[in-house]
C-alpha positions as CSV (number, residue, x, y, z in Angstrom):
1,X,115.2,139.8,46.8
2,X,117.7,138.4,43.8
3,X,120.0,136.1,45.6
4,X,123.8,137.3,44.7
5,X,126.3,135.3,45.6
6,X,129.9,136.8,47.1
7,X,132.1,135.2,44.3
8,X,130.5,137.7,42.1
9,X,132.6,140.2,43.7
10,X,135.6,138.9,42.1
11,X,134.2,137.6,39.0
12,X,131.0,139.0,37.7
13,X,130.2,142.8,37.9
14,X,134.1,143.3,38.3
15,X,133.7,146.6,36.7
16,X,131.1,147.8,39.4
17,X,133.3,146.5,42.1
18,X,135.6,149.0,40.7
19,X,133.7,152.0,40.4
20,X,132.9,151.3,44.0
21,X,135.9,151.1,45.6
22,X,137.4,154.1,43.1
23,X,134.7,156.3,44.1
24,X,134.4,155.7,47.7
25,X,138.4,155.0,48.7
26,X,138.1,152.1,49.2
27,X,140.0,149.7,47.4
28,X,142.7,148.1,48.2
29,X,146.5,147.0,46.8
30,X,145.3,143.5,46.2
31,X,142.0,144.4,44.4
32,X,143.8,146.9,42.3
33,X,145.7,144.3,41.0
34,X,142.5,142.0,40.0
35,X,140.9,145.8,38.4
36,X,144.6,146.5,36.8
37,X,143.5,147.3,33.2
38,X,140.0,145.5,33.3
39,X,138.5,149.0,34.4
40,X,138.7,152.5,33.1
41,X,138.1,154.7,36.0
42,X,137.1,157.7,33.7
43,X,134.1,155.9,32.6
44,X,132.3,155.5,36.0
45,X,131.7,158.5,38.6
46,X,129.8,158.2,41.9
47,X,126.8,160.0,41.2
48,X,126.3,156.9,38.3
49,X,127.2,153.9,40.5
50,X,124.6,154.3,43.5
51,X,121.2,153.8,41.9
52,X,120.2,149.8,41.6
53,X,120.4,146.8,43.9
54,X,123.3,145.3,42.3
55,X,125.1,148.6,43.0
56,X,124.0,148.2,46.6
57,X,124.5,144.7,47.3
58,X,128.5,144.8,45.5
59,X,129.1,148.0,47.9
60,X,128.1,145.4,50.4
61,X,129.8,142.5,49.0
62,X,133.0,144.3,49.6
63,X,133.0,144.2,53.4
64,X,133.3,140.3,53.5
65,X,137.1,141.1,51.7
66,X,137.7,142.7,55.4
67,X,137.1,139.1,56.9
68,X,140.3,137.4,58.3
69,X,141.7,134.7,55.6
70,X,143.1,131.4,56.6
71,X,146.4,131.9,59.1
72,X,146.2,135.8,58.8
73,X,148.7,137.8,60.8
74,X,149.2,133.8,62.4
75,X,148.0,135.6,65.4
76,X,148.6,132.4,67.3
77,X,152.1,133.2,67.4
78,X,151.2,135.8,69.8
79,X,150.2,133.5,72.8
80,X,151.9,131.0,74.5
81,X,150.5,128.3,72.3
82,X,152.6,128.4,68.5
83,X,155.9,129.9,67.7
84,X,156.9,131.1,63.7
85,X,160.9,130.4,63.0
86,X,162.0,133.4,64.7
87,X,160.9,135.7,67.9
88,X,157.4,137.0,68.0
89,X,157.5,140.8,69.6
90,X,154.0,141.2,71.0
91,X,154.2,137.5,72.8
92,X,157.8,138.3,74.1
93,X,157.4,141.8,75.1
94,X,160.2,143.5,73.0
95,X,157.6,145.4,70.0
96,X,158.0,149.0,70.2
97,X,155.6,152.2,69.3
98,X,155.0,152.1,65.8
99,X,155.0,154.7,63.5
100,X,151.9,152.5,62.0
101,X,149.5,150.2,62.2
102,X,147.6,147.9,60.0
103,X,145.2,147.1,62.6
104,X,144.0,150.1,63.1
105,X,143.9,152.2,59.4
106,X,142.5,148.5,58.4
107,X,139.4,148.4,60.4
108,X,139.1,152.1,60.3
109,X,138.8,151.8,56.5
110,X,136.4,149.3,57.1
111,X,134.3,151.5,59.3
112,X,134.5,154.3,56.8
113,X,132.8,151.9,53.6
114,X,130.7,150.9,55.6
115,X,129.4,154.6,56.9
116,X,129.7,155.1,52.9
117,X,127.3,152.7,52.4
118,X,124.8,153.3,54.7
119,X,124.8,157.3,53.7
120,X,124.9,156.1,49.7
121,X,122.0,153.5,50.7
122,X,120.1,156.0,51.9
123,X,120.0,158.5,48.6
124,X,118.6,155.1,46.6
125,X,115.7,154.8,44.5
126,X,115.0,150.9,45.4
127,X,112.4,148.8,47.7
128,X,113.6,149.9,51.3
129,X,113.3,146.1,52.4
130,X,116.6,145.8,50.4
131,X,118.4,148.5,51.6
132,X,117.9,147.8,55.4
133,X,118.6,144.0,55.1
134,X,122.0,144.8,53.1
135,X,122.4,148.3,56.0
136,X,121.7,145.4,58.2
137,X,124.7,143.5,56.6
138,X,127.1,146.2,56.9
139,X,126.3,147.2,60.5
140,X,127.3,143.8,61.5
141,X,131.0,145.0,59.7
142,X,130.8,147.6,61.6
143,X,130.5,146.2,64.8
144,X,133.4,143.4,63.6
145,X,135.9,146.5,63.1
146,X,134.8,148.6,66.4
147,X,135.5,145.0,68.0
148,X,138.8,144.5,66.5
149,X,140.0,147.7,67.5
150,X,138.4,147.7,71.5
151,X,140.5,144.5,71.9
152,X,143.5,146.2,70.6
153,X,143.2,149.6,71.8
154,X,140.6,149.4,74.4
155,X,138.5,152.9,73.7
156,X,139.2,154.6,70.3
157,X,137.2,157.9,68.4
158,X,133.7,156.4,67.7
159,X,133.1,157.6,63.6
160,X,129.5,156.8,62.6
161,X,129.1,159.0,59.7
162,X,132.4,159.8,56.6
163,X,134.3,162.4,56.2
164,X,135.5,165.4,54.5
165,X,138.6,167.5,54.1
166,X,138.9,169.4,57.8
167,X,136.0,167.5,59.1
168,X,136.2,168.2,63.1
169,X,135.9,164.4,63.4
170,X,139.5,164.1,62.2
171,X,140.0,165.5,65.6
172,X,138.0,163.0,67.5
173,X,139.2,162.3,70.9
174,X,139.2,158.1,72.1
175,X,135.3,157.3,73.3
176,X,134.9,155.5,76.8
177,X,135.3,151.7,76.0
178,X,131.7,151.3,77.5
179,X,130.6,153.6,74.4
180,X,132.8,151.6,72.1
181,X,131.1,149.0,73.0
182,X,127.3,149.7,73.2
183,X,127.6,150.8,69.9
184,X,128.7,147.2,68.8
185,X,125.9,145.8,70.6
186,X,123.8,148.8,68.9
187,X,124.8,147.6,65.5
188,X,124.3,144.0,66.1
189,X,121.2,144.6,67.5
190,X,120.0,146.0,64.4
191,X,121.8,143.1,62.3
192,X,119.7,140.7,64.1
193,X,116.5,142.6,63.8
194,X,116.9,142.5,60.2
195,X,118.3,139.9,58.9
196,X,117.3,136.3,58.2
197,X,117.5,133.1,60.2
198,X,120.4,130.9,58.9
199,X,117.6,128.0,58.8
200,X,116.0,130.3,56.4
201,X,119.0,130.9,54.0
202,X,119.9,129.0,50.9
203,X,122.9,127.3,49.5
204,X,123.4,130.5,47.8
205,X,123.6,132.5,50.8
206,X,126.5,130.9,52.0
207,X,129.0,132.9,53.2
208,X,126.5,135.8,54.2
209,X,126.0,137.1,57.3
210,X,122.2,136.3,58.6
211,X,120.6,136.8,62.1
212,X,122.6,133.7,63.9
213,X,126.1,134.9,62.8
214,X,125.8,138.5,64.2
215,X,124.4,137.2,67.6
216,X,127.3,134.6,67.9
217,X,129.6,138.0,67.0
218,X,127.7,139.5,70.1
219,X,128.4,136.5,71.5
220,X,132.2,136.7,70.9
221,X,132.4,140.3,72.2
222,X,130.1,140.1,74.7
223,X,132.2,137.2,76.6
224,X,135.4,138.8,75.6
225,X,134.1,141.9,77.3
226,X,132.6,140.6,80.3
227,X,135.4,138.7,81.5
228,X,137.7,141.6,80.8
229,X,136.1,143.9,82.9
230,X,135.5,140.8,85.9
231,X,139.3,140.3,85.8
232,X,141.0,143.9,85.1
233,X,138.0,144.4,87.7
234,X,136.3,147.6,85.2
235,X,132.9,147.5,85.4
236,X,129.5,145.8,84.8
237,X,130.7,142.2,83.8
238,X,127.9,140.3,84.6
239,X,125.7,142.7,82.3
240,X,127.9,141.6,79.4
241,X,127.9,137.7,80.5
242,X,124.1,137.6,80.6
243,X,124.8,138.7,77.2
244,X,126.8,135.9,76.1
245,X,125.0,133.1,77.7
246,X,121.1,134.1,76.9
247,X,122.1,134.8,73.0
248,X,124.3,131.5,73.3
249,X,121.5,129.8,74.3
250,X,118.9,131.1,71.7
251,X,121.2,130.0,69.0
252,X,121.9,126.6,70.4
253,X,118.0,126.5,71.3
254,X,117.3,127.3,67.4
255,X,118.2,123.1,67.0
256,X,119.7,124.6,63.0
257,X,123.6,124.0,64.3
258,X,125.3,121.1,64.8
259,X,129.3,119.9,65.1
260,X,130.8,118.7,61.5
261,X,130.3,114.6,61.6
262,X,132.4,113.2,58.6
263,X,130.5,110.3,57.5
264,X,133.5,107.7,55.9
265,X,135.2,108.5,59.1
266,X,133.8,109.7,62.2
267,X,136.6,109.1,64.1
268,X,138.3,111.9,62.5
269,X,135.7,114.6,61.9
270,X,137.7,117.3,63.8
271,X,140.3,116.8,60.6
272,X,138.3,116.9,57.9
273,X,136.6,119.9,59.3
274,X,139.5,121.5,58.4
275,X,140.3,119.7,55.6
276,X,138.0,120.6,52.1
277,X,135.7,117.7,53.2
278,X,134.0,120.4,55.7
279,X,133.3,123.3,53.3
280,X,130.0,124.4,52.3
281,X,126.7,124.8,53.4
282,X,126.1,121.2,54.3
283,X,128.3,122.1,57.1
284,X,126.3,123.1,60.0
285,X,129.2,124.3,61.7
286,X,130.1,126.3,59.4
287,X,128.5,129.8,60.9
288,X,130.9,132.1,59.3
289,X,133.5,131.0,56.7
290,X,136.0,133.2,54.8
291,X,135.6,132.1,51.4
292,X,138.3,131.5,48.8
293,X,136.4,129.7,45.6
294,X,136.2,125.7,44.2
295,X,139.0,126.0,41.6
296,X,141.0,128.3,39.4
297,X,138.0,128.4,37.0
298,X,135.4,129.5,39.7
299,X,137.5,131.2,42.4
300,X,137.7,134.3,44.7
301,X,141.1,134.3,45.8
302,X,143.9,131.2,46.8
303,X,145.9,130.9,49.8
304,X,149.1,129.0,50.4
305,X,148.7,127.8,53.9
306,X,149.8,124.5,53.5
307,X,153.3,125.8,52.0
308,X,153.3,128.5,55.2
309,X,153.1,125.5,57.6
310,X,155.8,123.3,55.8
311,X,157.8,127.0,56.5
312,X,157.2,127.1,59.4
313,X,154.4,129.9,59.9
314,X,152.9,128.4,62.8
315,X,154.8,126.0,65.0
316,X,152.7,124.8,68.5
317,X,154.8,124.7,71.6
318,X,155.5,122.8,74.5
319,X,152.9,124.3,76.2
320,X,149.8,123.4,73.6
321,X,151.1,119.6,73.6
322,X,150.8,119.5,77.4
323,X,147.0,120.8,77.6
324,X,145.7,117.5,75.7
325,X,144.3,115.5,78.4
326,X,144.4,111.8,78.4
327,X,141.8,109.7,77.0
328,X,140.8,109.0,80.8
329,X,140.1,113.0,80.9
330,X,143.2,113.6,83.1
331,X,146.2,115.4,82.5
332,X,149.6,115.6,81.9
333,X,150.7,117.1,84.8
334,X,150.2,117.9,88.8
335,X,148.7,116.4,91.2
336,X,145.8,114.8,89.5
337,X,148.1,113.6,86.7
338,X,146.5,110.5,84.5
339,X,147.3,106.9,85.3
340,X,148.2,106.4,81.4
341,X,151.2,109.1,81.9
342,X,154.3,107.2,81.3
343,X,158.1,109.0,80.5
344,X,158.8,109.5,77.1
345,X,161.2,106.9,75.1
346,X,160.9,108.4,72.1
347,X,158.6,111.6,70.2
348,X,155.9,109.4,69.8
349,X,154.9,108.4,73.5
350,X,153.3,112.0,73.9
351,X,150.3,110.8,71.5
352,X,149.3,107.7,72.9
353,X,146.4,107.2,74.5
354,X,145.7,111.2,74.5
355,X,143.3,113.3,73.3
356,X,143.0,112.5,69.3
357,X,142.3,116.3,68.6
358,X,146.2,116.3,69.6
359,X,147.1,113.5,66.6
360,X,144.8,116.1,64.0
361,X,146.8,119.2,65.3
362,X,150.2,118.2,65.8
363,X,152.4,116.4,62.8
364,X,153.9,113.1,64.5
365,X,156.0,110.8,63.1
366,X,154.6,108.7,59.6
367,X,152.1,111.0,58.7
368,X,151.7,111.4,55.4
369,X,153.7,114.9,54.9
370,X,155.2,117.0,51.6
371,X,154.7,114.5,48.6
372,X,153.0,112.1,50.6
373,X,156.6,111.6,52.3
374,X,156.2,110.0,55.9
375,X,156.5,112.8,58.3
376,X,160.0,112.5,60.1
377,X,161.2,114.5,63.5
378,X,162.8,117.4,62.4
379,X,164.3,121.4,63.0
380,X,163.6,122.7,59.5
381,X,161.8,125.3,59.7
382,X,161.4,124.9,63.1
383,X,162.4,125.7,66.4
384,X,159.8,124.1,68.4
385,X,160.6,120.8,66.9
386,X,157.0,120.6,66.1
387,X,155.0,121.1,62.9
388,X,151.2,122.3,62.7
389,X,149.0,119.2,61.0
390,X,145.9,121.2,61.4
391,X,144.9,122.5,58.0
392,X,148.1,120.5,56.3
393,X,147.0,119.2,52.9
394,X,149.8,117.7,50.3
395,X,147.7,118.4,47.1
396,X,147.5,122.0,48.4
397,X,151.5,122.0,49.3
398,X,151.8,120.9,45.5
399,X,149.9,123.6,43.9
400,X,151.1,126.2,46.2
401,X,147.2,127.6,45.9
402,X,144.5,126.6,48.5
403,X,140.6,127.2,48.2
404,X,140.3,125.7,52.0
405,X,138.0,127.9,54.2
406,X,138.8,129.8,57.2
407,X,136.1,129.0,59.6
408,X,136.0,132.9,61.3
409,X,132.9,131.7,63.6
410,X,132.4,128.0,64.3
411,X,129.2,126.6,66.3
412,X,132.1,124.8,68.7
413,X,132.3,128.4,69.7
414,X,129.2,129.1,71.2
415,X,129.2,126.0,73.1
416,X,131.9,126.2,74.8
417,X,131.3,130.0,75.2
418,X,127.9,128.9,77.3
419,X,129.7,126.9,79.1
420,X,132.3,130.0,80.1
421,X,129.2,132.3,80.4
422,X,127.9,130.1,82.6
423,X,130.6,129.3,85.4
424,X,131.9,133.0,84.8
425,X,128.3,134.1,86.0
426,X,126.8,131.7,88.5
427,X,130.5,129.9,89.7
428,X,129.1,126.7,88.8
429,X,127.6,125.0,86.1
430,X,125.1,122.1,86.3
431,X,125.7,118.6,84.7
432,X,123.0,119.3,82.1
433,X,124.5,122.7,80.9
434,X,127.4,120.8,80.4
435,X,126.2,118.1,78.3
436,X,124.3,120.7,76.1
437,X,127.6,122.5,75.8
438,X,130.6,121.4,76.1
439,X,130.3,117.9,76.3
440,X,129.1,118.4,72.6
441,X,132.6,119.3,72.0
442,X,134.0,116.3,73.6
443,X,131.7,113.7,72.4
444,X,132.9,114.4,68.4
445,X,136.6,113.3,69.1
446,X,135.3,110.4,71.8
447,X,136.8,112.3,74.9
448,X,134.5,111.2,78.3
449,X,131.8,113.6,79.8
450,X,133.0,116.5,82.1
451,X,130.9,116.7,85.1
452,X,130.9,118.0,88.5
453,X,131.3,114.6,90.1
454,X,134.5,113.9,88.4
455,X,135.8,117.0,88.8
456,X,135.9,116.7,92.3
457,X,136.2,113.0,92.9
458,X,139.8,114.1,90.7
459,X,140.6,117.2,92.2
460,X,140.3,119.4,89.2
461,X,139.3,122.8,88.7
462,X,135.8,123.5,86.5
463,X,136.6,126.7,85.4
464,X,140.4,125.3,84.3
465,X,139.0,122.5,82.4
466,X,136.6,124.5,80.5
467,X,139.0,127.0,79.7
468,X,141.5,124.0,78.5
469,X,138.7,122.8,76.2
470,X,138.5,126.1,74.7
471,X,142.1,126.0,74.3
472,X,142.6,122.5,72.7
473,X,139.5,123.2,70.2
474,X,140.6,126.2,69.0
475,X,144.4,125.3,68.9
476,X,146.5,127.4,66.2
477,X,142.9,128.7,64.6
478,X,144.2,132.2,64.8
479,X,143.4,134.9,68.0
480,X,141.5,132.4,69.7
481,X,144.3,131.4,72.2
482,X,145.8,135.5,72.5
483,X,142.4,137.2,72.9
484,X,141.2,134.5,76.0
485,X,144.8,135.2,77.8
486,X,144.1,139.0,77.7
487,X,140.5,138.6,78.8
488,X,141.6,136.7,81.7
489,X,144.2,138.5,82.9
490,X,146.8,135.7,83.0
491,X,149.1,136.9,80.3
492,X,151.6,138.4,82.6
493,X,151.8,134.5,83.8
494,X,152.4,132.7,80.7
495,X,153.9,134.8,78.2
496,X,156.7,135.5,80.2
497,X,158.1,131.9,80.5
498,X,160.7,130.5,78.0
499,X,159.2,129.1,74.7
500,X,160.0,125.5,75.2
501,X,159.2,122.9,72.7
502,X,159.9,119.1,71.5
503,X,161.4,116.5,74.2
504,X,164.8,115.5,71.9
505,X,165.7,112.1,70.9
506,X,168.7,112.4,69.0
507,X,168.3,109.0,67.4
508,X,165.3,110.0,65.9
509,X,167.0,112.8,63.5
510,X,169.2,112.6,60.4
511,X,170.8,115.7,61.0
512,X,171.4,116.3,64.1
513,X,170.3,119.8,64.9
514,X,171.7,122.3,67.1
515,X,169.6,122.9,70.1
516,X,169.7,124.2,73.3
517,X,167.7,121.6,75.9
518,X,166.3,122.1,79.4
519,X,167.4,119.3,81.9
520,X,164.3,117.6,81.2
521,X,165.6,117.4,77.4
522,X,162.9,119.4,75.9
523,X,164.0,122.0,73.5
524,X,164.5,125.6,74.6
525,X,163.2,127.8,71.5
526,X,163.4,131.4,73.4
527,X,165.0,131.9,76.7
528,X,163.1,133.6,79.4
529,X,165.5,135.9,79.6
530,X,164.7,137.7,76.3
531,X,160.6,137.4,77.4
532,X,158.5,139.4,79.4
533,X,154.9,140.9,80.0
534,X,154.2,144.2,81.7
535,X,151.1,144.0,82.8
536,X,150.8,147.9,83.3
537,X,151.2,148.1,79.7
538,X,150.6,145.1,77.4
539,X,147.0,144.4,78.0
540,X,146.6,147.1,75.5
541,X,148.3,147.9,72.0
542,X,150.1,151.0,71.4
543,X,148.5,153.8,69.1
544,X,150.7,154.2,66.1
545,X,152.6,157.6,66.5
546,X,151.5,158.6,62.9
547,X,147.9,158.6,63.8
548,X,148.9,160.4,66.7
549,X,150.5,163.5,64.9
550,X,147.3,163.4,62.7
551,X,144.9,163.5,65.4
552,X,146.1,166.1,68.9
553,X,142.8,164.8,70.6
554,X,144.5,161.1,70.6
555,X,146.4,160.0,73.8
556,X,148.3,157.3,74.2
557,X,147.4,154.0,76.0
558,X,149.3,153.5,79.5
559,X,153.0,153.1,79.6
560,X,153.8,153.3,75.9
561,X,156.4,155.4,74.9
């Protein structure tokens, strides 16, 4: 099979991507500004566009626009763990019924190409190899958007097939969320089946989903699942763990993935991962990247992330700078707090001697910042006090255009996801699993082993420090952080406290800000007053009211009004 790489969606064969999206409904306000008066939509029907492989594979080429780009929807901002430059309605509570919603016409029209594809496929004259490894590719799409939508809706109408005018599927009423979900695992299944080992791949492939990403997807939903049901206490979760931890296993077993290791530097691979330096296929992390180009000559689109952080975007919080052990593996705080704690003199104390993933994430002061400026303490475009270093790149802040990946699925993530699978399932997990797992994680930024011995001579909890490793990896890397605190049922404990961020120095600030401080000094960014969680209601999302009207069969999720 002709190799065909994704940027050719954008750049080669733009008219075909045209005809595609004009004849199926499936374009999109951005694409039809990169078709505006390159295509003339007279000259191209249906009935001529699905007939050759190229037809096929630019059909499928179109799904991976669905993929979440690089601070999308800064979904962070919904947990306890980052904070944009005003109030966040779905982490304090306040958001409303909406009349719509992106999140779910979105992934429905990403269901709906890819039914379109698979019926269109179908109909075609070509070798039926190709047209079940490229179905195989748009199942997995499939089972992305299904999952997207269980998480936010729990059970929604299951649409396997398109539409027409009056169709009695316009009427569908909400599947169970166990069918939801078996037809995820139905879908992946299939992806697996069909499609290649990423050790069998090329450079040219990257970017394409093969047999290893759509298991680490089953992964994902399979954990995300199984814990949801053991904690909101609905059904079968060990059926969904054994999931997660055997197909875990069989990609960790595969020996193909290993964590980014940047060679000038070591030290500091977990910022150069997100920094250029860990693009591309070399990357053996790299499972699943959202790609954006090299340059404006060979490009596929540009973001501007590093000019959203310097806005503010994504701020961390309070709460994210106090899970960073110290480099003893102890915390901050309680009980078991680590010897190397000492009081704060000044905004720097907080970074010594902890866990350098903290330094990588979190802008401190003299790091090289806008124009290569030292990075000062400041409240502009802030209200945390903090700033997000994590992805920050100056070059990119002075081009205002970015061709940085998004990592979407990262081998960190299956690693620590064994580990989870693991304790979730048996209550314990053995020193070995650990250093096959997590310990992986910790060894790339030099943090000590976790093991059973030191969590007890130290009287910590396993399952709390796996779930903190989880948290510090994956800091301000999108839903990561929202998703785990709706799987495990503690969102109605954090997301009602008040947003607290930076301990204040006032010598350390030109301006001196206006700020509201606790009596500890740190900075109050949202009181909890104006915050709250109802845990009868805001595990799930509210339908949108418009799909409602369109659609009698639909009810409304619990307690939404």
């Amino acid at each position: 099979m002709k190799a065909i790489k994704l940027k050719g969606l954008y750049r080669r064969n733009l008219v075909l991507f045209g005809a595609l999206a004009l004849t199926t409904g499936m374009v999109s306000t951005s694409c039809m500004k990169e078709l505006d008066n390159k295509y003339d939509e007279t000259t191209v029907t249906d009935i001529s566009f699905w007939k050759t492989e190229a037809h096929l594979a630019m059909g499928v080429n179109y799904l991976y626009t669905y993929l979440p780009g690089i601070g999308e929807n800064n979904a962070a901002n919904w947990s306890d763990d980052g904070r944009a430059t005003g109030n966040n309605s779905i982490s304090d509570g306040s958001r409303l019924v909406p009349s719509g919603s992106g999140d779910y016409t979105g992934n429905y029209g990403l269901i709906r190409a890819v039914n379109t594809i698979l019926e269109k496929s179908a109909t075609m004259a070509i070798d039926q190899g190709i047209v079940t490894k490229y179905n195989a590719e748009a199942r997995f799409f499939r089972a992305y958007a299904y999952g997207e939508l269980l998480k936010r809706f729990g059970g929604v109408p299951l649409i396997l097939r398109t539409m027409d005018i009056g169709d009695e599927l316009l009427a569908a009423p909400r599947a169970t969320r166990t069918e939801i979900v078996n037809q995820i695992y139905e879908d992946l299944d299939f992806a697996i089946q069909n499609l290649p080992e990423a050790s069998q791949t090329k450079a040219t492939d990257y970017g394409r989903v093969n047999k290893n990403v759509a298991q680490a997807l089953k992964v994902r939903m399979a954990l995300f699942e199984g814990t949801f049901n053991k904690y909101h206490q609905l059904g079968d979760a060990n059926k969904h763990l054994v999931i997660a931890k055997t197909l875990a296993n069989d990609i960790i077993s595969t020996g193909y993935f290993s964590l980014y290791k940047y060679g000038p530097d070591p030290a500091k691979s977990y910022y150069y991962l997100f920094q250029k330096d860990g693009n591309g296929y070399a990357n053996k992390e790299n499972m699943l990247p959202r790609l954006y180009g090299k340059d404006m000559t060979d490009r596929i689109s540009t973001h501007n992330y590093s000019r959203n952080i310097e806005q503010g975007v994504i701020t961390p919080t309070r709460y994210l700078v106090d899970a960073y052990l110290y480099v003893d593996g102890l915390p901050r705080d309680g009980v078991n707090r680590s010897p190397l704690y000492k009081p704060s003199i000044g905004t720097l104390t907080e970074f010594e001697n902890r866990d350098p993933r903290l330094a990588m994430t979190v802008f401190k002061t003299g790091d090289p910042y806008i124009n290569g400026s030292p990075y000062q303490p400041m409240f502009s475009f802030t209200q945390t006090g903090y700033k997000t270093f994590k992805y920050f790149n100056n070059t990119d802040w002075i081009n205002q255009a970015s061709f940085n990946e998004h990592k979407v699925i990262r081998y960190a993530e299956i690693l620590l996801s064994y580990a989870e699978a693991t304790y979730e399932l048996d209550g314990s997990i053995s020193d070995a699993d650990l250093n096959r797992s997590l310990n992986v994680v910790r060894e790339r930024v030099g943090m000590p082993k976790l093991s059973n011995a030191f969590v007890s001579n130290h009287g910590l909890d396993l399952l709390s420090e796996i779930r903190r490793e989880r948290r510090v990896e994956f800091a301000l890397e999108g839903e990561h952080r929202y998703w785990d605190i709706i799987r495990w049922k503690v969102a109605e404990q954090v997301l009602p406290l008040p947003t607290l961020g930076i301990q204040y120095f006032e010598q350390e600030y030109a301006q001196k800000p206006s700020v509201t401080l606790t009596p500890e000094g740190y900075v109050v960014a949202q009181t909890a007053a104006t915050r709250k969680f109802d845990p009868k209601r805001d595990y799930l999302w509210p339908l949108p009211t418009v799909e409602m009207s369109l659609n009698p069969n639909l009810t409304q999720n619990p307690e939404w009004k």
